[in-house]
Biotite code that builds the C-alpha atoms (Angstrom):
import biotite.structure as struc

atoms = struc.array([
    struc.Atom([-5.975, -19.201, -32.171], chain_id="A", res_id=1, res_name="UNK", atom_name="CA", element="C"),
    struc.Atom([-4.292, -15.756, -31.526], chain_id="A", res_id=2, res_name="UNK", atom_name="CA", element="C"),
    struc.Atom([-0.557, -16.332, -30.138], chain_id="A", res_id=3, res_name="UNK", atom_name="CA", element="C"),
    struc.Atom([0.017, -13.936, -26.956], chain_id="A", res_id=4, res_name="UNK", atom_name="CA", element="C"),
    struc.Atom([2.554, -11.232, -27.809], chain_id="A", res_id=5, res_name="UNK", atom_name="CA", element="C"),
    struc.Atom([5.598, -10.089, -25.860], chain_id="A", res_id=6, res_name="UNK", atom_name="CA", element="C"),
    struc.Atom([8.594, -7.884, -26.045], chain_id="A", res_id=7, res_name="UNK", atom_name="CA", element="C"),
    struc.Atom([12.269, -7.959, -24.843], chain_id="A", res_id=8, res_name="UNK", atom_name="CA", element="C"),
    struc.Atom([11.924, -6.929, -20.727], chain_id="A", res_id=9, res_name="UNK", atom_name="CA", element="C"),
    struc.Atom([8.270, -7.919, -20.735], chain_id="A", res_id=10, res_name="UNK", atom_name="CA", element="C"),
    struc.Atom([7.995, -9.657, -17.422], chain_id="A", res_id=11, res_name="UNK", atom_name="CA", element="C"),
    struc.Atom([7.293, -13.043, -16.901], chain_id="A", res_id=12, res_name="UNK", atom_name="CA", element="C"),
    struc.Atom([4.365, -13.151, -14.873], chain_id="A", res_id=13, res_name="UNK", atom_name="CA", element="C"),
    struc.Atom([2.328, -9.765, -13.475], chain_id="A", res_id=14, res_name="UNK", atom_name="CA", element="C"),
    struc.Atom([0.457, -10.049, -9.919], chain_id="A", res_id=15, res_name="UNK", atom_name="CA", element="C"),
    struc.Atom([-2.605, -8.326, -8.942], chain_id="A", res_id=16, res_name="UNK", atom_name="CA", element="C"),
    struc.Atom([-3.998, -7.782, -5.489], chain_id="A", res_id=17, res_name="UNK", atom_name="CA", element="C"),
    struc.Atom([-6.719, -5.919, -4.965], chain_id="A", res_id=18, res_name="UNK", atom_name="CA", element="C"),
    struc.Atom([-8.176, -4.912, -1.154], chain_id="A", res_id=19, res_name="UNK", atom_name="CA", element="C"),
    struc.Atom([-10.299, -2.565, 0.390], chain_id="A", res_id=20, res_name="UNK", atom_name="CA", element="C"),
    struc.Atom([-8.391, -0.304, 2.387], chain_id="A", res_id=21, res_name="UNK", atom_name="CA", element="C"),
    struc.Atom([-4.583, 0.948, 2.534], chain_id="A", res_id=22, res_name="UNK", atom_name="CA", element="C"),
    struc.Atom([-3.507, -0.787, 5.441], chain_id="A", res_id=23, res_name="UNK", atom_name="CA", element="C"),
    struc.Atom([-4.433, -4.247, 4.312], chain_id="A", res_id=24, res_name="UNK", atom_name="CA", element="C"),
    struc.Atom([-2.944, -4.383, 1.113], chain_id="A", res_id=25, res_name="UNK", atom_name="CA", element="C"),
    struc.Atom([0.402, -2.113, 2.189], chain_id="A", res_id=26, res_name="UNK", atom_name="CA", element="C"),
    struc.Atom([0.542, -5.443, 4.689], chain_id="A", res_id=27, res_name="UNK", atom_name="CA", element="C"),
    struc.Atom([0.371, -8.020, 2.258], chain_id="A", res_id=28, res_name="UNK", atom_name="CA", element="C"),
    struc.Atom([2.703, -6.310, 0.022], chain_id="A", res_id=29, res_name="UNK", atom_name="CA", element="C"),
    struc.Atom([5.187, -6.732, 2.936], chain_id="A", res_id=30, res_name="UNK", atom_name="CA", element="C"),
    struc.Atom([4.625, -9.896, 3.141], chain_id="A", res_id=31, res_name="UNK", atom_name="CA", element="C"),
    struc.Atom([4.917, -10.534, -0.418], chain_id="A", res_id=32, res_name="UNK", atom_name="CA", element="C"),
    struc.Atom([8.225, -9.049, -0.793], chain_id="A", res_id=33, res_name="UNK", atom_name="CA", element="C"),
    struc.Atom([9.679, -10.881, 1.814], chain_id="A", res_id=34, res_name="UNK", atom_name="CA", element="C"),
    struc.Atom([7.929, -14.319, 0.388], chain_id="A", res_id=35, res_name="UNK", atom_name="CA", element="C"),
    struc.Atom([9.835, -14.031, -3.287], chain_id="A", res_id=36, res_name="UNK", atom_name="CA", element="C"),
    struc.Atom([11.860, -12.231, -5.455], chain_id="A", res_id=37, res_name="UNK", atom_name="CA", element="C"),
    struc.Atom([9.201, -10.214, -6.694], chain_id="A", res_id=38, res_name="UNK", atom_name="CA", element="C"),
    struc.Atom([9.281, -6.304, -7.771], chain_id="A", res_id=39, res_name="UNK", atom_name="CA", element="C"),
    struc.Atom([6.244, -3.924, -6.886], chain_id="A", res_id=40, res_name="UNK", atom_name="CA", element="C"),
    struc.Atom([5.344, -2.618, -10.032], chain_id="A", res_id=41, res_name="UNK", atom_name="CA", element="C"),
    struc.Atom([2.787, -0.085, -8.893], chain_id="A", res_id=42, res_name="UNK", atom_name="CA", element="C"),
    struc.Atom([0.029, 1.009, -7.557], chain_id="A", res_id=43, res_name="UNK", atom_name="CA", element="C"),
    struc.Atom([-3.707, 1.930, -8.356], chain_id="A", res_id=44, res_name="UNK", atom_name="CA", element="C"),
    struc.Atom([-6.377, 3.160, -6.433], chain_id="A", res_id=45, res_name="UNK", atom_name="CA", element="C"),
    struc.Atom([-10.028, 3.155, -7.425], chain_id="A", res_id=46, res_name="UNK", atom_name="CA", element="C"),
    struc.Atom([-12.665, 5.285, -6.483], chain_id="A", res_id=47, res_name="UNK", atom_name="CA", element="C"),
    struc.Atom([-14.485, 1.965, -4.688], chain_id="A", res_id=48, res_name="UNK", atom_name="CA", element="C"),
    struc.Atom([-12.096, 2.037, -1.532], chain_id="A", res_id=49, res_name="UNK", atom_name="CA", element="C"),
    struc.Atom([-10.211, -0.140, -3.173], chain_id="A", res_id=50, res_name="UNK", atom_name="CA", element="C"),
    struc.Atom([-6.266, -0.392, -3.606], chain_id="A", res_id=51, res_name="UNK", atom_name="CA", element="C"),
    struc.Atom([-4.551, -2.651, -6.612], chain_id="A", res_id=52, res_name="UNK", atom_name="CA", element="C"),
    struc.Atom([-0.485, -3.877, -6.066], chain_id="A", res_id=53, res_name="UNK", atom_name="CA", element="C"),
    struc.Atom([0.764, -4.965, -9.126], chain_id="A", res_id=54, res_name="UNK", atom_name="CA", element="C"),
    struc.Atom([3.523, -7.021, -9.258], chain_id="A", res_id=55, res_name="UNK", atom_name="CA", element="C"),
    struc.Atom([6.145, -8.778, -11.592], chain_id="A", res_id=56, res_name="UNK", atom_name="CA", element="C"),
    struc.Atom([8.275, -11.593, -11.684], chain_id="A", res_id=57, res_name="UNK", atom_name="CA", element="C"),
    struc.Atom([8.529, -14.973, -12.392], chain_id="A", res_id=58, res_name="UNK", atom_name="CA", element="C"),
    struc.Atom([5.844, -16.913, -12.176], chain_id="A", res_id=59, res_name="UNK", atom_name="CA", element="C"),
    struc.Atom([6.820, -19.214, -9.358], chain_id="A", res_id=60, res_name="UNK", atom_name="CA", element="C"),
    struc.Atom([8.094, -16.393, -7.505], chain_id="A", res_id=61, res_name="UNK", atom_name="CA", element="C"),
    struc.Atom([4.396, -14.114, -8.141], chain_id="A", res_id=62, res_name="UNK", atom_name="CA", element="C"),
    struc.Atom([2.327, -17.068, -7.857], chain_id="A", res_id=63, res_name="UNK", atom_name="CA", element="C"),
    struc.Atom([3.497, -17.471, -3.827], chain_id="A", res_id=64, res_name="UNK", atom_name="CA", element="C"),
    struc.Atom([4.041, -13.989, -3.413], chain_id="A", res_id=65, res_name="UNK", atom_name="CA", element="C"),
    struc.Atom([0.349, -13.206, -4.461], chain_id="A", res_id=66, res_name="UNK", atom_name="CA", element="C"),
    struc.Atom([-0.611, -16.746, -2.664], chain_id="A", res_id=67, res_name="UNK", atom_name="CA", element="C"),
    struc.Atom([0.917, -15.066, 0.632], chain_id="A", res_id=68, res_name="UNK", atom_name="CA", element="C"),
    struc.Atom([-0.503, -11.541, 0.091], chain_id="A", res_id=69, res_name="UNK", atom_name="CA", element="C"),
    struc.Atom([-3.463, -13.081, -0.365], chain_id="A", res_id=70, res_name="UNK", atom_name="CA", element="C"),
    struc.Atom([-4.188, -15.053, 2.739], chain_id="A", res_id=71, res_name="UNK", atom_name="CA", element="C"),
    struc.Atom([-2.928, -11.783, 5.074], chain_id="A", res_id=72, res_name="UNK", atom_name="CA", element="C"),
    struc.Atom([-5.617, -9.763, 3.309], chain_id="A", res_id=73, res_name="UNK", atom_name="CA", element="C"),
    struc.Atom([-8.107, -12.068, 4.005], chain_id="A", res_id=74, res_name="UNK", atom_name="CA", element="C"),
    struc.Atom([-7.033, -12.421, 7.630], chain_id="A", res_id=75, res_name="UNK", atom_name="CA", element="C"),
    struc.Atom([-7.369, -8.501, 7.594], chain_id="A", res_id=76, res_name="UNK", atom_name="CA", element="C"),
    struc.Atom([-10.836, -8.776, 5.727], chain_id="A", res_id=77, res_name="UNK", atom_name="CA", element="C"),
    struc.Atom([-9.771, -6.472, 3.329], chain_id="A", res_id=78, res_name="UNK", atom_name="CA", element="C"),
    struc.Atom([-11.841, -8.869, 0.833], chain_id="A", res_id=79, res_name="UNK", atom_name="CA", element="C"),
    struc.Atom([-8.821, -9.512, -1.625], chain_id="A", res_id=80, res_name="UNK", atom_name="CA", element="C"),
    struc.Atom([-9.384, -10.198, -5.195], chain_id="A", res_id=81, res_name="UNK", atom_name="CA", element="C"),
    struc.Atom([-5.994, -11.777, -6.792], chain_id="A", res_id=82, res_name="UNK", atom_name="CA", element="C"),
    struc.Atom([-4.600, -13.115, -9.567], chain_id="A", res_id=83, res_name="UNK", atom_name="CA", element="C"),
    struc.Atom([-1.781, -14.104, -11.993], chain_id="A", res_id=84, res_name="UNK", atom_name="CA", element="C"),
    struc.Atom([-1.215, -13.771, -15.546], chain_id="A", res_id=85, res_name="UNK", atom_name="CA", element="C"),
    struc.Atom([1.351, -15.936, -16.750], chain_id="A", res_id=86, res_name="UNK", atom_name="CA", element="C"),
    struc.Atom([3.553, -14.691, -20.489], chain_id="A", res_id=87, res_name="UNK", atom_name="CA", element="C"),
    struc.Atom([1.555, -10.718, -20.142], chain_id="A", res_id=88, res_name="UNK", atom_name="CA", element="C"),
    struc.Atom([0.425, -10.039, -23.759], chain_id="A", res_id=89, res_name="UNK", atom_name="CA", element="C"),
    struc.Atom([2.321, -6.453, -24.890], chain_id="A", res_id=90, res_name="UNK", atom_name="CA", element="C"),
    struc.Atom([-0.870, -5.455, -26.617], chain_id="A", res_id=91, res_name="UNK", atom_name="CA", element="C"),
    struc.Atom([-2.534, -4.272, -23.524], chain_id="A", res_id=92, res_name="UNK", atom_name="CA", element="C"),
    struc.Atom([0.375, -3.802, -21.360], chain_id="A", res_id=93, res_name="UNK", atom_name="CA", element="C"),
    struc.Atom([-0.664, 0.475, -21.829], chain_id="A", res_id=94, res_name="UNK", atom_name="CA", element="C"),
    struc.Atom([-3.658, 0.166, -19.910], chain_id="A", res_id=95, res_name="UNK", atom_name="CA", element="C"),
    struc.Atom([-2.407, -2.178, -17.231], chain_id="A", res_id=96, res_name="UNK", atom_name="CA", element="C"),
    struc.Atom([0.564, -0.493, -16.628], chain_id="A", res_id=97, res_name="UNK", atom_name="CA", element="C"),
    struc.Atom([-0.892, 2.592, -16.281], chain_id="A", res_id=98, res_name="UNK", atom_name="CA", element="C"),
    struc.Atom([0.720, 6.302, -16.367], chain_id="A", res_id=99, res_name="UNK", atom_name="CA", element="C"),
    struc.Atom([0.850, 8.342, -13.433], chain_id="A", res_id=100, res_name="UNK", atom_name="CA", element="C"),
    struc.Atom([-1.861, 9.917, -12.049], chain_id="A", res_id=101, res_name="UNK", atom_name="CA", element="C"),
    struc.Atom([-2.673, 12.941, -9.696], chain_id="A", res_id=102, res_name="UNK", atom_name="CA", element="C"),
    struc.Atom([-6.364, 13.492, -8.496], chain_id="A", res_id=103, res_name="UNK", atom_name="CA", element="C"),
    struc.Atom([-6.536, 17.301, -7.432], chain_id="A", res_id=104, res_name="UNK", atom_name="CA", element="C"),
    struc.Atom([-9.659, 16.428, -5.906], chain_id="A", res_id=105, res_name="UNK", atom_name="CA", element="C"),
    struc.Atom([-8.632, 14.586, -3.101], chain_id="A", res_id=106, res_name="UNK", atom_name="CA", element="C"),
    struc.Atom([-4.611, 16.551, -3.761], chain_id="A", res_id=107, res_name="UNK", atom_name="CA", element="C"),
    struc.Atom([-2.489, 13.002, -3.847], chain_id="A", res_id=108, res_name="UNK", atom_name="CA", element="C"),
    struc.Atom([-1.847, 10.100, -6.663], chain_id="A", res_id=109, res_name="UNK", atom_name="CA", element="C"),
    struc.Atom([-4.085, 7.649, -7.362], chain_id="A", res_id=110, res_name="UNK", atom_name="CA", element="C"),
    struc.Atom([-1.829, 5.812, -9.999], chain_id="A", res_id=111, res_name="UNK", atom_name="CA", element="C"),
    struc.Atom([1.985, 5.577, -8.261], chain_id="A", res_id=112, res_name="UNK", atom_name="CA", element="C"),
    struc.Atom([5.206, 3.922, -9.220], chain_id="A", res_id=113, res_name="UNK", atom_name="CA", element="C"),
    struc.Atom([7.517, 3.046, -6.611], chain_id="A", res_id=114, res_name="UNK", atom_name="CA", element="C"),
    struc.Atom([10.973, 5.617, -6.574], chain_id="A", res_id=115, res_name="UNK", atom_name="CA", element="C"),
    struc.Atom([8.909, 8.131, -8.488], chain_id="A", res_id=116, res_name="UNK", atom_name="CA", element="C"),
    struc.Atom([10.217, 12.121, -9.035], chain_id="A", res_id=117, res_name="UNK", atom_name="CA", element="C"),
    struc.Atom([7.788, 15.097, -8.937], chain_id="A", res_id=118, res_name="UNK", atom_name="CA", element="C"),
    struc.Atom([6.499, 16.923, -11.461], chain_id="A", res_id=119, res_name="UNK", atom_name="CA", element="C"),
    struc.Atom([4.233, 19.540, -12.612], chain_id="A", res_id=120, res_name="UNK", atom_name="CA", element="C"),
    struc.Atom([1.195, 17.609, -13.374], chain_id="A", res_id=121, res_name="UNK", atom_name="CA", element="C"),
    struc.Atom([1.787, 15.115, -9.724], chain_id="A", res_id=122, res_name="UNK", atom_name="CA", element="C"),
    struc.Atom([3.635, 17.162, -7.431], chain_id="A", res_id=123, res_name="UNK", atom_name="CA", element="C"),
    struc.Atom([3.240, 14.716, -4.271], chain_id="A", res_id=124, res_name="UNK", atom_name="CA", element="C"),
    struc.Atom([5.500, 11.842, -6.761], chain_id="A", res_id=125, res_name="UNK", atom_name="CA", element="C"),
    struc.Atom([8.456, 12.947, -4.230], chain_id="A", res_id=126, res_name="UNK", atom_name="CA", element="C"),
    struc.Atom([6.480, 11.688, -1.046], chain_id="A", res_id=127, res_name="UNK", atom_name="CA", element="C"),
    struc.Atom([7.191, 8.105, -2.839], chain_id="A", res_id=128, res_name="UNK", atom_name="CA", element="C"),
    struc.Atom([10.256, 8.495, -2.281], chain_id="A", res_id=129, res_name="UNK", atom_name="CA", element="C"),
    struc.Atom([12.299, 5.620, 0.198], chain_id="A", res_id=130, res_name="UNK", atom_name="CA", element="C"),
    struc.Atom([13.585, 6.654, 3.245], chain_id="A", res_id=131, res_name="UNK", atom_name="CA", element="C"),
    struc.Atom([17.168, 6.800, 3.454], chain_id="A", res_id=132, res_name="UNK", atom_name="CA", element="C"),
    struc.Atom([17.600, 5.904, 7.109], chain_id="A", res_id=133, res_name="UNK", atom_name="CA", element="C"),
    struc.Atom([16.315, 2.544, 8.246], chain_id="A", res_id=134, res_name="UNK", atom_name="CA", element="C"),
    struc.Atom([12.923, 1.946, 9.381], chain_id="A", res_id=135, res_name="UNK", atom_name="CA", element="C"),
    struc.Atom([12.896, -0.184, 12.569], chain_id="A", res_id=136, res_name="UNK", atom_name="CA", element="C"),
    struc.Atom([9.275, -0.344, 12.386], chain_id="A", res_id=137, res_name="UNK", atom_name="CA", element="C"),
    struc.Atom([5.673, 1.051, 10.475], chain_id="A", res_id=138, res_name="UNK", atom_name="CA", element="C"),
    struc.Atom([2.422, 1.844, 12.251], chain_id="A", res_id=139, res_name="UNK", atom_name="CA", element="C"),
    struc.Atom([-1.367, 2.295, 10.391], chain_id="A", res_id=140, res_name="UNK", atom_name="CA", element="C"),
    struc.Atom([-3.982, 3.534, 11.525], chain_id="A", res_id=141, res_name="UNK", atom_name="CA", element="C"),
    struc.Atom([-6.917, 3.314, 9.370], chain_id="A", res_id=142, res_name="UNK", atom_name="CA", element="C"),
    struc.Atom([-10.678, 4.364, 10.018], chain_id="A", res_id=143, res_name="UNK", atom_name="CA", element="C"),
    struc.Atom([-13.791, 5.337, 8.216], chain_id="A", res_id=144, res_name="UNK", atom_name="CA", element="C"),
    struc.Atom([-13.909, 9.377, 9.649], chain_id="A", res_id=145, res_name="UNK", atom_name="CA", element="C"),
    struc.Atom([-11.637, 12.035, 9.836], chain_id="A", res_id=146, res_name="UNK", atom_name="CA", element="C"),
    struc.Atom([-12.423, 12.824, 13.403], chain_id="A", res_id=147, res_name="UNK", atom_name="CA", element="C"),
    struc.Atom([-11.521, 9.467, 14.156], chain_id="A", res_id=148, res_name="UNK", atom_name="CA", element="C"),
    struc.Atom([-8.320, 8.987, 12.404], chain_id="A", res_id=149, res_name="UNK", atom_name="CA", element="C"),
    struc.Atom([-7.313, 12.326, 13.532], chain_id="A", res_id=150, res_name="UNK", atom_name="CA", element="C"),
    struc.Atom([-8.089, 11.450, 17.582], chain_id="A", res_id=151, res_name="UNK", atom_name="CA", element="C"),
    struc.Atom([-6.627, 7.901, 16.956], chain_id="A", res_id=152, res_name="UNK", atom_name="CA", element="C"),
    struc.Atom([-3.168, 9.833, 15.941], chain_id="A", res_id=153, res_name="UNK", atom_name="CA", element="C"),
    struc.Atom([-2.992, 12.502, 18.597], chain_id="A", res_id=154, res_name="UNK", atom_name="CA", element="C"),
    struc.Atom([-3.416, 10.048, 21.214], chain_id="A", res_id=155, res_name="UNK", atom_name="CA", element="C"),
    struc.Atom([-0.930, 7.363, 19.359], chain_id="A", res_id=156, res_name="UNK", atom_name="CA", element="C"),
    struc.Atom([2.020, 10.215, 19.464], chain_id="A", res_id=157, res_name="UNK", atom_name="CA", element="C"),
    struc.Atom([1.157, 11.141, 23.315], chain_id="A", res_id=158, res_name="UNK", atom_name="CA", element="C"),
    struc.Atom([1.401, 7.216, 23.769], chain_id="A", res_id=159, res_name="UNK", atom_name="CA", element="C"),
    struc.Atom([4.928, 6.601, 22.697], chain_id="A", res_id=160, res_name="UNK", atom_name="CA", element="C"),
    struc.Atom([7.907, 8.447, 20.937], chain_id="A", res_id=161, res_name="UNK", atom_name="CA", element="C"),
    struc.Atom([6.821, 8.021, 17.318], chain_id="A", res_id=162, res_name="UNK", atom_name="CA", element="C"),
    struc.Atom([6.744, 9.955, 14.225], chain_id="A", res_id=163, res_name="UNK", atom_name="CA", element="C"),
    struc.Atom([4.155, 10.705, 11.575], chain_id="A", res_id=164, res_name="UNK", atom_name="CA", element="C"),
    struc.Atom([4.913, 9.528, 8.175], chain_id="A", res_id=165, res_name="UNK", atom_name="CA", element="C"),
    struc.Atom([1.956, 11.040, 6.101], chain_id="A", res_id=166, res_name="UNK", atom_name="CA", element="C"),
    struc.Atom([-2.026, 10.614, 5.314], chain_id="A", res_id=167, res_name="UNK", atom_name="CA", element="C"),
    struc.Atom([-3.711, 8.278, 2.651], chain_id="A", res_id=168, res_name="UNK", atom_name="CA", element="C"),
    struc.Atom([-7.403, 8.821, 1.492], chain_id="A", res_id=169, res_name="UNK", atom_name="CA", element="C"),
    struc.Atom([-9.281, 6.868, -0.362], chain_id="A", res_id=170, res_name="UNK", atom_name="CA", element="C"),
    struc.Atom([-12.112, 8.271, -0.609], chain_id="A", res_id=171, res_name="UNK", atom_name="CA", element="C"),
    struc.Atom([-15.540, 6.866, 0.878], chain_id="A", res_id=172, res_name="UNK", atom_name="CA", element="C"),
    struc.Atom([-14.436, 8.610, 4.106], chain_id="A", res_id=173, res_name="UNK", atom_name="CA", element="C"),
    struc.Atom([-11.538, 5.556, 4.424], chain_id="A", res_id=174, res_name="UNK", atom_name="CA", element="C"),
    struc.Atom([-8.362, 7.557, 5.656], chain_id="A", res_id=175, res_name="UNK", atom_name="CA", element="C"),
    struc.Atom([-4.809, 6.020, 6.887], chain_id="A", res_id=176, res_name="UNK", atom_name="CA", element="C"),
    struc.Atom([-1.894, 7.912, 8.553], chain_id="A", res_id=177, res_name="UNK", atom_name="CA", element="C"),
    struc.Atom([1.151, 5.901, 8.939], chain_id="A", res_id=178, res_name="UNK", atom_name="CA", element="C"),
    struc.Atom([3.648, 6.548, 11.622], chain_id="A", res_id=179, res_name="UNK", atom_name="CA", element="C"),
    struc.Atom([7.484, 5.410, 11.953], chain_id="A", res_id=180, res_name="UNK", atom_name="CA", element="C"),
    struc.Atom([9.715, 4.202, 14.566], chain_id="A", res_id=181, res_name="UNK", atom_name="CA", element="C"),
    struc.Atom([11.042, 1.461, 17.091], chain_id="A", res_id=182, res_name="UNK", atom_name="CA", element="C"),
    struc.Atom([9.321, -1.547, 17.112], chain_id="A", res_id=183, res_name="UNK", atom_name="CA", element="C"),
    struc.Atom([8.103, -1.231, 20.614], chain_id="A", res_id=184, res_name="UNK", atom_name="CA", element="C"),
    struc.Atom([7.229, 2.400, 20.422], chain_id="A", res_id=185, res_name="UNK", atom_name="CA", element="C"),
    struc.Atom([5.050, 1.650, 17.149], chain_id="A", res_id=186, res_name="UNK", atom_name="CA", element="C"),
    struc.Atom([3.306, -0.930, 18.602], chain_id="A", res_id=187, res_name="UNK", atom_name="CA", element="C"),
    struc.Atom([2.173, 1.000, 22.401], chain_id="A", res_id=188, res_name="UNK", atom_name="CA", element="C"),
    struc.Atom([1.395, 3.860, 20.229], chain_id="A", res_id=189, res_name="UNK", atom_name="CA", element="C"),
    struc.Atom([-0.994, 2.291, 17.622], chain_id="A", res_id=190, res_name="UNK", atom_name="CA", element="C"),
    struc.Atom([-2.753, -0.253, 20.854], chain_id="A", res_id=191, res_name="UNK", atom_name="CA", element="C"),
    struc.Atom([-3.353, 3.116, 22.396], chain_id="A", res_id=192, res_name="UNK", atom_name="CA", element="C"),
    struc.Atom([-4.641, 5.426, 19.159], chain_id="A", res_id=193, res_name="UNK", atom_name="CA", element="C"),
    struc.Atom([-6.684, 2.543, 18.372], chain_id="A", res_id=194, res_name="UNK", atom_name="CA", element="C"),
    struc.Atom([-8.680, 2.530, 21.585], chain_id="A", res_id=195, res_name="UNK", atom_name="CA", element="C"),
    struc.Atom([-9.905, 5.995, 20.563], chain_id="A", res_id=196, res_name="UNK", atom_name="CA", element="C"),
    struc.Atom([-11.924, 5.522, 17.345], chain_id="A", res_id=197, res_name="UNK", atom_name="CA", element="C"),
    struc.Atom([-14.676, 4.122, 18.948], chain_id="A", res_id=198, res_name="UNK", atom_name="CA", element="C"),
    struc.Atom([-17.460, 6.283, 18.949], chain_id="A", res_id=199, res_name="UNK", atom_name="CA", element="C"),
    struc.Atom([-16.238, 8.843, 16.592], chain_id="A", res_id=200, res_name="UNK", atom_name="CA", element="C"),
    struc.Atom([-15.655, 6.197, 13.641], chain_id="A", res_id=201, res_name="UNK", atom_name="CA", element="C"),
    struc.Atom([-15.325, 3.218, 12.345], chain_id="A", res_id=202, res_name="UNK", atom_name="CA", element="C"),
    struc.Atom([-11.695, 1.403, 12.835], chain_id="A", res_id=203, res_name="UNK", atom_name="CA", element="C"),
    struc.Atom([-10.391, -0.787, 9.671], chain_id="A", res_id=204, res_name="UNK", atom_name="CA", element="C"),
    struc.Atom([-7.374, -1.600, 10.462], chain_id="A", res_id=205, res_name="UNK", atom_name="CA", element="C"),
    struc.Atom([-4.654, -0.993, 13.085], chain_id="A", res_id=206, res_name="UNK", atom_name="CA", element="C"),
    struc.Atom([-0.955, -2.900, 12.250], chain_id="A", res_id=207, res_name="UNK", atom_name="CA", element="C"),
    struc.Atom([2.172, -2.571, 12.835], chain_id="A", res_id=208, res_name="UNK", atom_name="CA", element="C"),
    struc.Atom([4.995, -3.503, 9.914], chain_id="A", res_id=209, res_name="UNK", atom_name="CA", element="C"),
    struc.Atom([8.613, -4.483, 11.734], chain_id="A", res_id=210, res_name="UNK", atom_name="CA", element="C"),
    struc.Atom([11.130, -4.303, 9.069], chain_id="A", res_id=211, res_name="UNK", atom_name="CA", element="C"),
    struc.Atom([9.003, -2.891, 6.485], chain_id="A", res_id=212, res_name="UNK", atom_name="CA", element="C"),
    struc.Atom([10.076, -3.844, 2.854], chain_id="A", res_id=213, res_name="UNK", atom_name="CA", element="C"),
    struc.Atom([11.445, -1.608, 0.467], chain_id="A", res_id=214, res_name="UNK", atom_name="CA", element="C"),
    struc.Atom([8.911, -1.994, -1.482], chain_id="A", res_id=215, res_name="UNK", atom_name="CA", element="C"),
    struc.Atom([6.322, -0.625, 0.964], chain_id="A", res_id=216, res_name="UNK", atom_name="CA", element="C"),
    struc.Atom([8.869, 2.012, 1.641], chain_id="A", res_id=217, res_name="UNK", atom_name="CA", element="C"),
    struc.Atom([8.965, 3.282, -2.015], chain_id="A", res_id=218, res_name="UNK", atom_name="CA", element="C"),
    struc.Atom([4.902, 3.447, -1.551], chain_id="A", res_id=219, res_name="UNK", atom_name="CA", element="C"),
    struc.Atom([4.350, 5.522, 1.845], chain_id="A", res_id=220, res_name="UNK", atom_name="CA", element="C"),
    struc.Atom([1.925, 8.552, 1.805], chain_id="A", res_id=221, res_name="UNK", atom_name="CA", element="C"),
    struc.Atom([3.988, 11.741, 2.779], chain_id="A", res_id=222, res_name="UNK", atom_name="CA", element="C"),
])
């Protein structure tokens, strides 16, 4: 029997949700926060329309924040896949926490840390960056179709008094832009963008965050 290895700061216990689309997992990673003390570790995209939040704790505190993220996934049928792994073995803590990356193809990250600086090789790192103002509330808008998304937006900022945050892509045509502001503003605005996709694409998810986490604050798309 091989005994699992660790170090000094290894965490306890490491999360992993994985979802197709943005919205859904940026959502449950909300809700995760909020369910436990739990600290986003970072996040992966793969080239599947899929999204991976990693996070670390202890393993009470993961196992019902990942419970949590879980269920609001589902409920957004962003088909989560989750799990924990109690004790992490150091051996192949490289690969799973992985360094970051920058995909000039599609010109954003597709491996991010929370609170990360730019650099040469990832100039968009900064647009991780929290917000220093608080954010009352977060809007997505996420669709399958530029021409949708892009519709959806334009008629979500003639809607209410709102502010665009950035884009996400994830490739497969899946695209999210997220916009900021009061709770009530957020929420006319993405009822009304929504109402527009029809038609011109597919819609896969339309939510609004109130009190967004820090967490999904360090994580927003500039």
């Amino acid at each position: 029997m091989v005994t699992a290895r660790s170090q000094p700061g290894q965490p306890a216990a490491l999360g992993l949700l994985e979802t197709f689309g943005f919205t859904p997992a940026m959502v449950a990673l909300d809700a995760m926060e909020k369910a436990g003390q739990i600290r986003v570790l970072q996040l992966e995209l793969n080239d599947m329309l899929g999204v991976c939040v990693k996070i670390v704790g202890d393993v009470a505190s993961v196992r019902a924040a990942i419970d949590r993220g879980h269920a609001i996934a589902e409920q957004m049928q962003g088909q989560p896949v989750s799990h924990v792994i109690a004790r992490p073995d150091s051996r192949p803590w490289k690969t799973i926490e992985a360094p970051e990356e920058y995909n000039p193809l599609i010109q954003q990250s597709v491996v991010t840390n929370p609170y990360s600086t730019p650099t040469a090789d990832n100039p968009t790192s900064s647009r991780r960056q929290v917000m220093a103002e608080p954010v009352s509330a977060l809007g997505f808008i996420e669709t399958q179709g530029f021409t949708a998304v892009f519709e959806a937006i334009d008629t979500a900022c003639k809607a209410a008094n709102v502010e665009v945050v950035g884009k996400e892509k994830l490739g497969g045509g899946y695209v999210t832009i997220v916009i900021r502001g009061d709770v009530a503003a957020v929420s006319a605005a993405i009822d009304a963008g929504k109402q527009r996709v029809e038609g011109l694409g597919k819609l896969i998810a339309a939510h609004v965050i109130p009190r967004p986490s820090q967490s999904v604050l360090s994580l927003l798309p500039k």
